[in-house]
Backbone as a ProteinNet text record, in pm:
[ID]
protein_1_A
[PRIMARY]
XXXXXXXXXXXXXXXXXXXXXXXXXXXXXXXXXXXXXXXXXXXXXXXXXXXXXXXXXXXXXXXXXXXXXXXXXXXXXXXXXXXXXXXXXXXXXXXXXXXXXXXXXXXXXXXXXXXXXXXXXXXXXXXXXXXXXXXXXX
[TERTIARY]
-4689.1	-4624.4	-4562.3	-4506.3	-4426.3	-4525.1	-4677.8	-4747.6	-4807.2	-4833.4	-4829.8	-4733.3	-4678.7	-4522.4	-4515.8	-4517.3	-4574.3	-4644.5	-4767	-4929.5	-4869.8	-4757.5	-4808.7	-4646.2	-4598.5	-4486.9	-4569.1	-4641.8	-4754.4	-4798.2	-4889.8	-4947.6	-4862.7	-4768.7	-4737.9	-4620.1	-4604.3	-4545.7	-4663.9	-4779.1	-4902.7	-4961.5	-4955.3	-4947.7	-4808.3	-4720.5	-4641.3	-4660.2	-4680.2	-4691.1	-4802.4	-4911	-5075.9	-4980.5	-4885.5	-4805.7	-4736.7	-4674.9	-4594	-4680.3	-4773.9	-4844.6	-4901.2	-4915.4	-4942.4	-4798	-4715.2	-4563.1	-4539.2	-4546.4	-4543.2	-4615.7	-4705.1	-4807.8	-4769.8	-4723.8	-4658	-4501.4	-4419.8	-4325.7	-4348.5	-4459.4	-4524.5	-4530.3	-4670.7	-4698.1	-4552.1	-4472.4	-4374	-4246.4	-4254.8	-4196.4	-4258.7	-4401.9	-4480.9	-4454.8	-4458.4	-4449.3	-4303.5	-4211.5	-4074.3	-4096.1	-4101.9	-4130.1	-4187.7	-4268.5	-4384.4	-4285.8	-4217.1	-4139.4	-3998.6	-3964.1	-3861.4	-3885.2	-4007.9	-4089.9	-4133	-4152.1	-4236.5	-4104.3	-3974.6	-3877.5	-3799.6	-3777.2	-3742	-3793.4	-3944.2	-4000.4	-4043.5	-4011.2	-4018.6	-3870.6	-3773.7	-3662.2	-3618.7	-3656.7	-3675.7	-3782.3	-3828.1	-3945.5	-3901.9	-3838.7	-3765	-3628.9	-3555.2	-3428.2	-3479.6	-3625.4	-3654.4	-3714.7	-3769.7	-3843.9	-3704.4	-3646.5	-3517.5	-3472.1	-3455.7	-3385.7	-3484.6	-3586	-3700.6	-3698.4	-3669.9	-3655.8	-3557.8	-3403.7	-3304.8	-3301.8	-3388.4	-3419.5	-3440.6	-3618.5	-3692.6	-3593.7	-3529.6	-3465.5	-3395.8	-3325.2	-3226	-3303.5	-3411.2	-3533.8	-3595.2	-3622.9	-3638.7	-3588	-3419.8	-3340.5	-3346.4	-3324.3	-3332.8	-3406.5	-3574.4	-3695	-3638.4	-3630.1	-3672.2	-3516.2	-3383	-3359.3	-3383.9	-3463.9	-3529.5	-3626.1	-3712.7	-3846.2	-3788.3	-3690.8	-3635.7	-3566.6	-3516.9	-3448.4	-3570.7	-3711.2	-3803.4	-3872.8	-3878.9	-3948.6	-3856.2	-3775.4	-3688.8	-3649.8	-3623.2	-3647.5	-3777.3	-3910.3	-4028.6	-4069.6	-3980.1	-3990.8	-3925.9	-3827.6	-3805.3	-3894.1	-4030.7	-4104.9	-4222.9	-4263.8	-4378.5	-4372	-4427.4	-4472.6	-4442.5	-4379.7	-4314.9	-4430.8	-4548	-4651.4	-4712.8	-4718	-4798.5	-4670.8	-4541.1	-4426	-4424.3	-4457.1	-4500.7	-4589.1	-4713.7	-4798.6	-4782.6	-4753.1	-4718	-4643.5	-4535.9	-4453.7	-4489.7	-4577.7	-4634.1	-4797.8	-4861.9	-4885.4	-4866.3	-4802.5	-4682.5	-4630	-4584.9	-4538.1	-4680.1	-4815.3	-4886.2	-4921	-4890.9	-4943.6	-4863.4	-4748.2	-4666.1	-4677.9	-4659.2	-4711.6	-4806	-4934.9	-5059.1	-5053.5	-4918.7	-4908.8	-4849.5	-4714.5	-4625.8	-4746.8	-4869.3	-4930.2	-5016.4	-5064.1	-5133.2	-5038.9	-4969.4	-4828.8	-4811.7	-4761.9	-4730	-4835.3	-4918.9	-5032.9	-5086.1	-5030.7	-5048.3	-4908.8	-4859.4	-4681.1	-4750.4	-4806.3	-4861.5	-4941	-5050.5	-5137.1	-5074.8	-4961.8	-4905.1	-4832.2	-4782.4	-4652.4	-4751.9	-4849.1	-4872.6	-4796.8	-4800.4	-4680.4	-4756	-4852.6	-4913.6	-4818.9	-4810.2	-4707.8	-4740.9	-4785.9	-4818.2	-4779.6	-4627.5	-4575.3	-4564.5	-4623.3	-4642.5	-4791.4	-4866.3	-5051.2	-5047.4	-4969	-4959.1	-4936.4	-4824.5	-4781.3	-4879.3	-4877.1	-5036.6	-5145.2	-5173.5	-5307.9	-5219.4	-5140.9	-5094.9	-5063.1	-5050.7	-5029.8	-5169.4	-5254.1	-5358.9	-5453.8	-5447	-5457.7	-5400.4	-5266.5	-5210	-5222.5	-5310.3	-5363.7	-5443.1	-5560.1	-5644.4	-5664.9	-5539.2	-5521.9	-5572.4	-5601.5	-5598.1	-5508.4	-5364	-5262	-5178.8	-5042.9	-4905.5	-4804.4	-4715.9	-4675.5	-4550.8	-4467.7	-4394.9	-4283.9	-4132.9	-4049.5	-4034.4	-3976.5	-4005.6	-3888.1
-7657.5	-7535.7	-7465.5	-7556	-7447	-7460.2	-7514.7	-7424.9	-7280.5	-7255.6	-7131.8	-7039.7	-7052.2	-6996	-6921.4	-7026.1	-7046.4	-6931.2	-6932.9	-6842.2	-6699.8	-6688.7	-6556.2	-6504.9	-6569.9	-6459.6	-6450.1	-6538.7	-6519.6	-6426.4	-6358.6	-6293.6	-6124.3	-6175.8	-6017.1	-6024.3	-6044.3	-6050.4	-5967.6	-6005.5	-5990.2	-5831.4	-5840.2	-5637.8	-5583.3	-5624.6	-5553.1	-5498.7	-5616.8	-5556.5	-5455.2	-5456.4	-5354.2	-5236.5	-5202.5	-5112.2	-5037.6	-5147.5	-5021.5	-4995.4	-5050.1	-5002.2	-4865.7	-4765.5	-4633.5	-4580.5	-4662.7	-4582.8	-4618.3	-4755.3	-4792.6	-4711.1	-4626.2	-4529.4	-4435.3	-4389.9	-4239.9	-4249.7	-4348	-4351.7	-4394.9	-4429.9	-4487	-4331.2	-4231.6	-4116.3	-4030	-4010.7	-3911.7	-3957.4	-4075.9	-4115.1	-4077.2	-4102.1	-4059.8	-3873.7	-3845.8	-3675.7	-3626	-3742.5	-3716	-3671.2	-3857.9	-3888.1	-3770.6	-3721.9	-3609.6	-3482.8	-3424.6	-3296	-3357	-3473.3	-3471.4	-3507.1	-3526.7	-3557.1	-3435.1	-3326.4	-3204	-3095.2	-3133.3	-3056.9	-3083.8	-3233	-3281.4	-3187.9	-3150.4	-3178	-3015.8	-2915.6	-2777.3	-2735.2	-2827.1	-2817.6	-2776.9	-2857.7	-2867.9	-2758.7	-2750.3	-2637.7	-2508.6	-2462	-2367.9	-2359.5	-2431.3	-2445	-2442.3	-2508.7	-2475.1	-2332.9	-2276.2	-2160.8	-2062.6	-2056.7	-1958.2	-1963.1	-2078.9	-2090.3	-2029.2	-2064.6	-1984.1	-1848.4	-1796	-1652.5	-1617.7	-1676.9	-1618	-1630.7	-1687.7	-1740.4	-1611.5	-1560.6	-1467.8	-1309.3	-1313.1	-1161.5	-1191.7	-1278.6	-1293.7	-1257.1	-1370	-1369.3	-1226.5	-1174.4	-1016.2	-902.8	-918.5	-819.1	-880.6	-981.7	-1028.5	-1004.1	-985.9	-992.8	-819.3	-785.7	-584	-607.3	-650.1	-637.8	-744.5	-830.6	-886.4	-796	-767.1	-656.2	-528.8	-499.6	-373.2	-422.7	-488.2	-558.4	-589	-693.3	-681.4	-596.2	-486.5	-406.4	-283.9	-285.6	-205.2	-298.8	-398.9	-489.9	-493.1	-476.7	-469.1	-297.7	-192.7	-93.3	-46.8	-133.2	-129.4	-135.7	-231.7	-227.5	-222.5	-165.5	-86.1	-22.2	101	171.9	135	168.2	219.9	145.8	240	206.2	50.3	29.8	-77.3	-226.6	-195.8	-258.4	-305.3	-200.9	-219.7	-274	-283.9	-322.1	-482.9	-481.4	-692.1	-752.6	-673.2	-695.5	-760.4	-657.8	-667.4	-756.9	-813.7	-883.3	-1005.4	-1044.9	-1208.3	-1222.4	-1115.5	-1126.3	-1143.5	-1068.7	-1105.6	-1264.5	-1327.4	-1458.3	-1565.5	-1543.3	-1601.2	-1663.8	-1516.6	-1499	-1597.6	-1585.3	-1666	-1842.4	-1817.3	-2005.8	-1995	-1938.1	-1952.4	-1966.6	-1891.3	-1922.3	-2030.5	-2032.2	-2186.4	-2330.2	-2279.1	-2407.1	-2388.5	-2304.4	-2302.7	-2331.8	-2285.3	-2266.4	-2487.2	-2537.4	-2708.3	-2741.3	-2707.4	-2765.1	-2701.6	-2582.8	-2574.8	-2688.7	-2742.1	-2825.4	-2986.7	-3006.9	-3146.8	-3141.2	-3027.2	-3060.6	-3004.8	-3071.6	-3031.9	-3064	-2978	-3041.8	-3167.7	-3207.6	-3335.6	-3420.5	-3475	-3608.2	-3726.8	-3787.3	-3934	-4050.1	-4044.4	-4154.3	-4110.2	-4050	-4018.7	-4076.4	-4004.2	-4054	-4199.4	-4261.5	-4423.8	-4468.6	-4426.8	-4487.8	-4533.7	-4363	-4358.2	-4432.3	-4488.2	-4583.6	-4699.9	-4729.8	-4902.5	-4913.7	-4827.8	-4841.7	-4839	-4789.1	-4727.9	-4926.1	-4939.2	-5056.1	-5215.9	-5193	-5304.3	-5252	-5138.1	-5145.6	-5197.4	-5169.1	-5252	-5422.7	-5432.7	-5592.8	-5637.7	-5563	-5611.5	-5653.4	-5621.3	-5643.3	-5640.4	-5734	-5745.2	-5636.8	-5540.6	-5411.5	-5473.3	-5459.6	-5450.6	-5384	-5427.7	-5368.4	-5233.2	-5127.6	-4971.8	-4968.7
7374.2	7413.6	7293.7	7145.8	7126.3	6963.1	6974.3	6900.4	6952.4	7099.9	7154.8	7131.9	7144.8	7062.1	6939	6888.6	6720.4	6693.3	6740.5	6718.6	6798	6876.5	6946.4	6855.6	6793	6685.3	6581.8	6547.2	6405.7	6428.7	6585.8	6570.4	6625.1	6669.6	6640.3	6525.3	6420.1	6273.9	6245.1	6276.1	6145.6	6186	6353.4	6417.7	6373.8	6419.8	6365.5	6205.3	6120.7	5959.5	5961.9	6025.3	6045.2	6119	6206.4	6256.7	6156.5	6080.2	5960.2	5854.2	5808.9	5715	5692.2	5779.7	5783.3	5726.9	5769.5	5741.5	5619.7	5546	5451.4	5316.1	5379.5	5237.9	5289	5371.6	5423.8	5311.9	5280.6	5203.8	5077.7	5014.7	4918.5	4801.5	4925.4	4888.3	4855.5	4946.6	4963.6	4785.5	4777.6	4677.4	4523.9	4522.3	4460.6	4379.1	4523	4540.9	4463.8	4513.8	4429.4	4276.4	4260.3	4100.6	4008.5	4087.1	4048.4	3995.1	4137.8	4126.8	3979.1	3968.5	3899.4	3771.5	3757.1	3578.4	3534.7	3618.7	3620.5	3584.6	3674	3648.1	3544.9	3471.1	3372.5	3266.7	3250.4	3158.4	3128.9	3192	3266.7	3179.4	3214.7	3169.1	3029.9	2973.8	2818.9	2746.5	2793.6	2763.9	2746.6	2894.9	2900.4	2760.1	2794.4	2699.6	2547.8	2531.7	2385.4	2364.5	2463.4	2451.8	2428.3	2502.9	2480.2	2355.9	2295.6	2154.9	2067.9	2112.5	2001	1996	2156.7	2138.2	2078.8	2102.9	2017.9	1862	1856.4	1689.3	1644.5	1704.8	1650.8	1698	1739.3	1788.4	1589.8	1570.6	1468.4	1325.3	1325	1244.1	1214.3	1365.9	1320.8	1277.3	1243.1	1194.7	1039.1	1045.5	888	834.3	918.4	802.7	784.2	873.7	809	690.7	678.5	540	446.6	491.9	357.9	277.6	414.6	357.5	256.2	321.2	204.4	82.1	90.6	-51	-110	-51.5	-152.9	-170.9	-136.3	-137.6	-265	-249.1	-369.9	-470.6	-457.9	-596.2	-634	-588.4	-670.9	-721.2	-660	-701	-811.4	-843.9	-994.2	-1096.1	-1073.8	-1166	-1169.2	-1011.2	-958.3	-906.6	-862.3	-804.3	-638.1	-565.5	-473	-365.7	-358.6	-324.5	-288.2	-417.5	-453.1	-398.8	-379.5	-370.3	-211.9	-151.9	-13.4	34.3	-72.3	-10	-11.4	-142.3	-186.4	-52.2	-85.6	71.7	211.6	221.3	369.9	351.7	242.3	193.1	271.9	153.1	196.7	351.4	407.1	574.6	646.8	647.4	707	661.6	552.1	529.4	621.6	608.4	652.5	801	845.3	990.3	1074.4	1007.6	1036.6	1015.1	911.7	876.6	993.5	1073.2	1161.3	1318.3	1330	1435.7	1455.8	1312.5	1329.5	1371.2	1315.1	1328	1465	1544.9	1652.8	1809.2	1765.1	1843.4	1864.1	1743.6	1711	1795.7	1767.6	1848.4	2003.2	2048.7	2211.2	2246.6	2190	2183	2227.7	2183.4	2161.6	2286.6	2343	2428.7	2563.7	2636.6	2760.1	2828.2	2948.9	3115.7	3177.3	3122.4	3214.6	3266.6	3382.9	3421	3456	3290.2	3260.9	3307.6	3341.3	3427	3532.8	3629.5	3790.8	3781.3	3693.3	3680.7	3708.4	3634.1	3571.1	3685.9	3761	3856.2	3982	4014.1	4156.6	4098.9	3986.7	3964.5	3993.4	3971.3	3981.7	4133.8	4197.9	4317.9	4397.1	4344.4	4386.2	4378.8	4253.3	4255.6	4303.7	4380.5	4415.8	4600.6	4640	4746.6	4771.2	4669.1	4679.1	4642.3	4609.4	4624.9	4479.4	4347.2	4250.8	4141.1	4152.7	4114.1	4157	4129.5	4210.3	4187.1	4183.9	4184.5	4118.4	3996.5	3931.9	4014.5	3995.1	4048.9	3920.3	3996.4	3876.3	3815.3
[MASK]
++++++++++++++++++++++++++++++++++++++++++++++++++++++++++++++++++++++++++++++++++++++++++++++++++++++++++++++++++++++++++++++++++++++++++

């Protein structure tokens, strides 16, 4: 009698666990979905806050260059031609420039929004569904 017993809590332990398991990846996913929004907003974050500084940089950057440009530009007209003073000038700023986009355009390149530890995660989970690995506490 009380292996009958026995076998019929075994067997609803073992429905019951097949019962929550839909619920169990319904909170699996939704956690997932978190992780996601708060690596994405982390990382959104910073982006923003650096982009702004960059802009207040270049507003600053751009009053300076026009009296740099005139100071060099009348310090080389001392001993050229006015003309030709301007042109050196604007010269060197277009060079500049082009180092500043290549450079920058490499710093876009490096910093994608991808979210590597959400990716990482949904595979290890993805895989300890399928019963090939034991799931690390996070």
């Amino acid at each position: 009698m009380a292996d009958v017993s026995s076998d019929r809590s075994q067997k609803r332990s073992l429905f019951s666990m097949i019962a929550s398991l839909p619920g169990l990846l319904i909170d699996l996913v939704k956690s997932e979905l978190d992780q996601l929004k708060q690596e994405l907003l982390r990382k959104l974050k910073h982006a923003g806050i650096g982009v702004g500084l960059l802009v207040a940089a270049s507003v600053f950057g751009f009053f300076a260059l026009g009296v740099l440009t005139a100071a060099a530009i009348l310090g080389l007209a001392v001993v050229l031609p006015a003309w030709l003073a301007s042109l050196i000038v604007a010269i060197v700023l277009l060079l500049i420039m082009a180092l500043l986009i290549v450079m920058g355009v490499g710093q876009l390149r490096k910093g994608t929004p991808e979210p590597t530890e959400t990716i990482s995660s949904v595979r290890r989970d993805v895989r300890v569904i399928k019963g090939l690995k034991r799931r690390a506490a996070p």
